[in-house]
N, C-alpha and C positions, 0 to 999 in steps of 0.2 A: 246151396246154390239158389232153390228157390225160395228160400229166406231173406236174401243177399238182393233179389228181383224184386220183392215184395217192397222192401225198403226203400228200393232208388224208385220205384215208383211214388211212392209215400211222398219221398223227397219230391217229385217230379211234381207231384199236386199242389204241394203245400211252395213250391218254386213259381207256379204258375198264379198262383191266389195273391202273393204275396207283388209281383210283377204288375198283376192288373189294379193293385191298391195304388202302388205308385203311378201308374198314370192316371187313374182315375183322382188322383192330388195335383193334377194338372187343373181341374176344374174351379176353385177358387182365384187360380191366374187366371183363367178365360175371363174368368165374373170380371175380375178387377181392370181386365184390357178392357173390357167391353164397355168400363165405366169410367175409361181414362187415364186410369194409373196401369197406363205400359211397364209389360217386365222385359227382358231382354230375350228373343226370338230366337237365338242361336242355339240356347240348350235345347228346345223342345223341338226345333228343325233337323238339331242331327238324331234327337232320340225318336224321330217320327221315319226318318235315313234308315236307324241301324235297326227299329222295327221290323221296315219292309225286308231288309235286308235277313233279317235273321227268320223271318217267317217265308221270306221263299226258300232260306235252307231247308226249314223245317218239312215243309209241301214238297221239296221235290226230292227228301231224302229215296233209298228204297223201300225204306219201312218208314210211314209217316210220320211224323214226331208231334203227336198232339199237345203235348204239355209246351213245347216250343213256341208251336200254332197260336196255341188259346191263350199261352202267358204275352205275344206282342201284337197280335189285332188290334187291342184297346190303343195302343201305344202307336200305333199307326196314325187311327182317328184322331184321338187327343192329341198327339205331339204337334202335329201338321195344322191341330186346327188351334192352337195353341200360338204356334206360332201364326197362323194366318191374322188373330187376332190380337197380337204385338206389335204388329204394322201399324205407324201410326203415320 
């Protein structure tokens, strides 16, 4: 059993690492709004949406859910400001 704990943690880390890579690939679309070549706002506005959403589950669990947490913060920031700067 605490073989079985150790693992889904493992998992939990490496779910988390891998989470914040992807939105930190949001950064090359900022560069390129910023420089005029708009990409379309809709994907990074709902992935900025289901961020917030999935990190207040995380926060108001009864037992916190830090891998939850720390995997959609990034995704908050970037997605939202992603899309802030698709606007054109």
């Amino acid at each position: 059993m605490q073989e079985e704990t150790k693992v889904i943690r493992i998992i939990g880390r490496m779910a988390s690492v891998l989470s914040v890579l992807m939105y930190v690939s949001y950064i090359p679309q900022i560069i390129s709004n910023m420089h005029g070549d708009y990409g379309n706002p809709i994907q990074p506005l709902v992935a900025g949406i289901n961020c917030t959403v999935w990190t207040i589950y995380g926060y108001f669990k009864a037992e916190r859910d830090w891998p939850i947490i720390v995997a959609n913060v990034p995704g908050i920031f970037l997605g939202f400001f992603t899309f802030y700067t698709a606007l054109h």
